[in-house]
N, C-alpha and C positions, 0 to 999 in steps of 0.2 A: 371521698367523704364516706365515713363506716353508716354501715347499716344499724338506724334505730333501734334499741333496745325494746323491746317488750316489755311487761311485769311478769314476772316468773308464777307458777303456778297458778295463775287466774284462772277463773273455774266459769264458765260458758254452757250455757242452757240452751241447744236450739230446736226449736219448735216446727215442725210440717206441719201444716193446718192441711190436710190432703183432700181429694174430694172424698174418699170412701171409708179413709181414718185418720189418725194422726199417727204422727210419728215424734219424737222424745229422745233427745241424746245429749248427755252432760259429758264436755269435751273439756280438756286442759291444757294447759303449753305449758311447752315443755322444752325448752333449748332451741325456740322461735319456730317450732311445729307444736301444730296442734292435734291432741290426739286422742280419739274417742274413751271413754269412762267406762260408761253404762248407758244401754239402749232401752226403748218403752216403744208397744205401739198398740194403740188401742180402735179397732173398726168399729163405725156406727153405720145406721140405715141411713140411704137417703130417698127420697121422697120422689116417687115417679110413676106421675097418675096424669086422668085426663089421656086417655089413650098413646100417654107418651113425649105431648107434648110437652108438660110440665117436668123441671126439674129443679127441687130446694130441699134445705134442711134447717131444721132449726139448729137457731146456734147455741142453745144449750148443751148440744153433745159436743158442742167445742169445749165448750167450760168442762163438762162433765171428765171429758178427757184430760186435759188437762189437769185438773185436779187428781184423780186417777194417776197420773203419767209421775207427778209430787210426790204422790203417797207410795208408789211403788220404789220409786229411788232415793226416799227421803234423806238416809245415807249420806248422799252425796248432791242431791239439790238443794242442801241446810246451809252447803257453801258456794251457793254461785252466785256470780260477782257480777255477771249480765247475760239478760234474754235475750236471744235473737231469733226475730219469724220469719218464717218461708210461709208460703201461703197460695193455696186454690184461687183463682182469679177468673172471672170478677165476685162472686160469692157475695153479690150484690147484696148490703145490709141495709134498710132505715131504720135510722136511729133515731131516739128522743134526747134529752138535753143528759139526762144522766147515764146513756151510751145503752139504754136498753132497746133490743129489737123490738119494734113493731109490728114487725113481718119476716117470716123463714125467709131464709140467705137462698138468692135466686143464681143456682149457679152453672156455668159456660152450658150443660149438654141442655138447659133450656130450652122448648120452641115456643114458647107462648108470646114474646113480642116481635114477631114478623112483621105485623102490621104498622108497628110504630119502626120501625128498622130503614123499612121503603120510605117513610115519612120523612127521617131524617134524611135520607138518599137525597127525596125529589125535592125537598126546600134546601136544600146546602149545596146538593151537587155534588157527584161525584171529584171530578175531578179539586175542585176545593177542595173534600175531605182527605184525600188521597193526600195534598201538597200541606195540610193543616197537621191531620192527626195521624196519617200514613197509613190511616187501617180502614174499612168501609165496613158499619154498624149491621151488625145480623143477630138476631135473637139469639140472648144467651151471653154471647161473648160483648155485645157492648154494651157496658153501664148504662147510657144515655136512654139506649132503647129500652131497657128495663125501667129505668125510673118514668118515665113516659109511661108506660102498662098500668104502675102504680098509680099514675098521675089518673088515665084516664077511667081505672078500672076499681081505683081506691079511693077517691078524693080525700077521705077522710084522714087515713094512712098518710098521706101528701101532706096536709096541712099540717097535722102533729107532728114531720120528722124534722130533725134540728140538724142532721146529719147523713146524709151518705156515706159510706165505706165501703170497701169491701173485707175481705175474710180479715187480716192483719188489722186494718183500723177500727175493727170491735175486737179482738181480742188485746190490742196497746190499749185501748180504751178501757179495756175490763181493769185490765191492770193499773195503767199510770193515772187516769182520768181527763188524759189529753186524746183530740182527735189527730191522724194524721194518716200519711198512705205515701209511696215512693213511686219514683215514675215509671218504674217494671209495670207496677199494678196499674198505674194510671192510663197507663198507653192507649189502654184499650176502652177506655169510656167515652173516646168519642167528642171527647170534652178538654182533652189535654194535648198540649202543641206538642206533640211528639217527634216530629222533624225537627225542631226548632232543640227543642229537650231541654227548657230550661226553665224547670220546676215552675212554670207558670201554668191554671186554665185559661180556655181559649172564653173570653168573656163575651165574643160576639157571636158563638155559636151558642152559648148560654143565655144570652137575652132571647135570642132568635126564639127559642120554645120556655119563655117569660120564668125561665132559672136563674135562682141569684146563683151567685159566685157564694152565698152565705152556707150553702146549702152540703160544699164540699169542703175535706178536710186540707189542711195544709198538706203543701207537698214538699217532705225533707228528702233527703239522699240516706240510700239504702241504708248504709252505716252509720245513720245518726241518732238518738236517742229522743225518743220519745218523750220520756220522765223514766220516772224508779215505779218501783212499786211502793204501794200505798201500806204503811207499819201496820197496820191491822189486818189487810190484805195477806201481807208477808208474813207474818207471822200465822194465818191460816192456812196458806200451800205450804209452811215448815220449813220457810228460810229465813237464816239467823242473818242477814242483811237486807237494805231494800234494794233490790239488782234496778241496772239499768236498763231498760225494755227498747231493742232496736225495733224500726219499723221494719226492717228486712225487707224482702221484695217476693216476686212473682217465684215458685218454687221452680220452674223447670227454667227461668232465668241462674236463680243460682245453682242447680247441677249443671248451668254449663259454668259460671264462676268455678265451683267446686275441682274441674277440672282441667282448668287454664284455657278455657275456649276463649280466649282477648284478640287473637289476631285475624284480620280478614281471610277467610277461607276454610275457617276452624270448624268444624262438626259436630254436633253431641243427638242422637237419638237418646228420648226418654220415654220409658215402659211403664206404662202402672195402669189405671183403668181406663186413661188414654193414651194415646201414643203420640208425640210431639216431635218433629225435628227440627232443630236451628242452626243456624249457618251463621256466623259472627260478619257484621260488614263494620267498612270504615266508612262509609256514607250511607242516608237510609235511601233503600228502593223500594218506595211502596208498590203495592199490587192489589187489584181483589182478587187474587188468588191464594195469600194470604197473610198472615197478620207478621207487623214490625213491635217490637216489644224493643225499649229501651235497656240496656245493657246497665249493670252497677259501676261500668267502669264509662269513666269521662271519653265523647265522642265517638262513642262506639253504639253501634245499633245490631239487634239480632231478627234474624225473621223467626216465623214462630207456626209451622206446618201441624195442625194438629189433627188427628182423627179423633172425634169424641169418645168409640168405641174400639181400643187397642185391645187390653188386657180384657178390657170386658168379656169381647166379641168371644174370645174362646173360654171364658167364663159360661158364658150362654150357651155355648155350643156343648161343652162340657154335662150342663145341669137338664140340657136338652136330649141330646142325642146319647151321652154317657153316665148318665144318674148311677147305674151299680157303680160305676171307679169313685173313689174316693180321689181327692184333689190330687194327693201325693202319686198316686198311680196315675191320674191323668198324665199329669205334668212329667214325672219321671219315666216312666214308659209307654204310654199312650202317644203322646206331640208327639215326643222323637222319634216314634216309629211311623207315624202318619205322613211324619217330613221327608225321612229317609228313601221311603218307599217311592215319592214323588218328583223328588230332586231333581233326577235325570230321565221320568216320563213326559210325555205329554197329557194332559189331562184336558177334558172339552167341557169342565166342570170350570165357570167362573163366578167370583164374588162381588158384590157390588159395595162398598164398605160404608155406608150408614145405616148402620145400626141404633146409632141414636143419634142421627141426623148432621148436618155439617155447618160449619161455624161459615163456610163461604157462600151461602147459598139461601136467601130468602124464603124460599121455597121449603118446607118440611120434608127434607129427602127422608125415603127411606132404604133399606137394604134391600137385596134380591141374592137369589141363590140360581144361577143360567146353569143349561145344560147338561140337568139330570136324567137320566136313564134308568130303566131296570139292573143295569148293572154298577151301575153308581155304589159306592162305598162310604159308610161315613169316614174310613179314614181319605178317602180321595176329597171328601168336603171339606174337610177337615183343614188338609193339604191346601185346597182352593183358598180360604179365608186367609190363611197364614200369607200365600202370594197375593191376592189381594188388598193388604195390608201392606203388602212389602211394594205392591208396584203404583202403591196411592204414592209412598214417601220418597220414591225413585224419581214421580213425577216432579215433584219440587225440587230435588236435587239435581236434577236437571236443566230446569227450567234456570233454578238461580245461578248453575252452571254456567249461563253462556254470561254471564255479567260480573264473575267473582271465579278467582281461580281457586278451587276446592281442593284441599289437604286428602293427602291418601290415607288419614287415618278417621275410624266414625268411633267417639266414645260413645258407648252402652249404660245405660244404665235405667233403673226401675226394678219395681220388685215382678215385672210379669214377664222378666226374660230368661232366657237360658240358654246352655249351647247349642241346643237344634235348633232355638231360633233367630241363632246370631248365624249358624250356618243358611240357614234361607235368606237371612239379609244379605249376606253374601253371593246370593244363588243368584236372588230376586230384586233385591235393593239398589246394592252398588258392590262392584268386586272390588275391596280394595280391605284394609287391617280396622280388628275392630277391637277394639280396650276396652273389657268390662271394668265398670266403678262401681261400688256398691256405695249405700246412701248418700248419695251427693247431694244431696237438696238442701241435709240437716249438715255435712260439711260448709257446704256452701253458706248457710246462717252461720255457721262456727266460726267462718273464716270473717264473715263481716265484723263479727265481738273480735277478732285478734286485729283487724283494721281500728277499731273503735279504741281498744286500748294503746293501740301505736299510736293513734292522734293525739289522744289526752298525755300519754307518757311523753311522748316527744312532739309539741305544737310546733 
């Protein structure tokens, strides 16, 4: 049987909704590959007060971005034929009927619903939640527990919203004026049969804390389409069609899409202002140790190892202990020499790596810095964070090791990596070949629009 045709030059818009910026790439096909145009990426502030625990943004620097991301490529966004979103999750939105926030997008590095977290533990149960949803609710990372915060710390908020989302279903929102959200993003609210994975919420966990099922957006498959954009809409971001807007899914779900992570054992570490690793299964193992994210491809499941503070962490350390270096000299000469140097020492300098706290743990962890001296070095701290970091991601790969036989290769990707610090992951991490990819996330939306136009071309 020949392989389905494409539509030749379709022109694809894929959208990063990130947590720190967005990211904008208008991709084409081109001989049944797709292949990048023109790139946009635009950083916003996010919001983190309250001694730390609080993390949100409002979602108008989404839009703002957006729009922005339009006008810088207009060129070539005047002919795209469909949007597709990757998206920060859960980036927890309440919405009212005409899809406007109510409230800043509450998102993963969160600590302020601890207390509703344990709530949901101690009336559902662990082990239920585990055989339900695969993942066990902690501030930040599960929707549920968020909207409960709202619930008991906003009533007001609560009663006016028409809609829950996360980051992707108010941005399909802004655009089509449908709500919806995919089972990548859903996985994690706590609310959605994730084992099961079949685009239903779990309605008896939703009575259970007196939520309608009215309250969440439908759940379609990644590569389905939302709606189009709205003709007055379209013609304000400066496209001369009304595109079709996918839901797309969880972003470090599609940089492993983006680079063929589909088979049991597959790999992908992802870099940016956290640090994520997934390991592809063909049946889900849930854990609280940490999170099962539902995969874009049929009966596949992914685990999902994240440290809130990857990229950050040497963000901070940088702004901290290196203020004269400019980023470019950090990164380019500073890491790589702090790594080098450490590689093959021993050092009695260890990191404890929450820095902005852990999605596995109730508790408000924080970081610690052990085993400083007067003869301590920042580049030996330095060195310490970077393996600290690497022997948080080891632990999981290990762990899921003894139940999943694991590929000797780890794809790389994120914008906070580099080669010195794919050489530590090799030092520290796992010795085995590592494949940098660069924007896989906005690939991986790209590649859901070339899915999307294979359906419709060839049903």
């Amino acid at each position: 049987m020949s392989k389905p045709q494409t539509t030749k030059n379709t022109t694809i818009l894929a959208v990063d909704i990130g947590t720190t910026g967005m990211k904008m790439g208008v991709f084409q096909i081109f001989d049944e590959a797709v292949e990048p145009v023109r790139q946009f990426s635009q950083e916003y502030e996010v919001n983190i007060y309250n001694n730390g625990l609080f993390g949100d943004i409002e979602q108008d620097k989404w839009k703002q971005a957006f729009v922005a991301g339009c006008k810088a490529m207009e060129d070539v966004t005047a002919d795209v034929d469909v949007i597709s979103l990757s998206g920060t999750t859960p980036g927890l939105t309440a919405m009212d009927k005409n899809g406007e926030a109510l409230y800043p997008a509450i998102l993963m590095l969160d600590q302020r619903s601890c207390d509703q977290a344990r709530f949901i533990i101690d009336t559902i149960g662990k082990e239920h939640l585990l055989k339900i949803t695969a993942n066990m609710p902690v501030a930040g990372g599960c929707s549920l527990a968020s909207i409960l915060w709202i619930k008991d710390n906003h009533p007001d908020i609560f009663q006016k919203t028409y809609k829950f989302g996360h980051s992707n279903t108010y941005i399909a929102r802004w655009l089509t004026g449908a709500f919806a959200i995919d089972p990548s993003s859903a996985s994690l609210t706590a609310l959605y049969n994730t084992v099961a994975n079949n685009l239903t919420w779990n309605e008896d966990i939703a009575t259970t804390f007196d939520m309608s099922l009215g309250l969440l957006p439908d759940i379609i498959q990644a590569y389905e389409s939302v709606g189009q954009v709205s003709g007055s809409l379209a013609k304000q971001l400066g496209f001369k069609k009304e595109p079709a807007v996918l839901i797309g899914g969880n972003d470090a779900v599609l940089a492993a899409y983006s680079v063929g992570i589909n088979e049991p054992g597959d790999i992908i570490n992802v870099n940016g202002t956290c640090e994520i690793s997934l390991v592809c299964l063909d049946r889900c193992l849930p854990s609280t140790d940490y999170n099962i994210r539902a995969h874009v491809l049929a009966d596949r499941w992914l685990t999902l190892h994240v440290m809130n503070a990857g990229g950050k962490a040497l963000d901070w350390f940088r702004e901290l202990f290196c203020s004269e270096l400019s980023a470019e000299q950090f990164y380019d000469d500073f890491l790589p020499s702090a790594i080098e140097s450490w590689l093959q020492q021993q050092s009695g300098v260890t990191y404890v790596p929450y820095l902005m706290g852990s999605r596995y743990s109730l508790e408000p962890l924080k970081a610690q810095l052990l085993g400083l001296t007067q003869q301590t070095s920042r580049e030996e701290i330095l060195a310490a964070i970077v393996r600290g970091l690497c022997e948080y991601q080891k632990a999981h790969l290990d762990d899921i090791g003894k139940n999943v036989s694991l590929q000797n290769v780890i794809h790389v990707t994120g914008g906070a990596t580099n080669p010195a610090l794919i050489r530590a992951k090799s030092k520290w991490m796992r010795d085995c070949e590592y494949v940098y990819e660069q924007q896989s996330s906005m690939k991986g939306a790209a590649l859901l629009g070339v899915k999307y136009i294979e359906n419709r071309t060839n049903p």
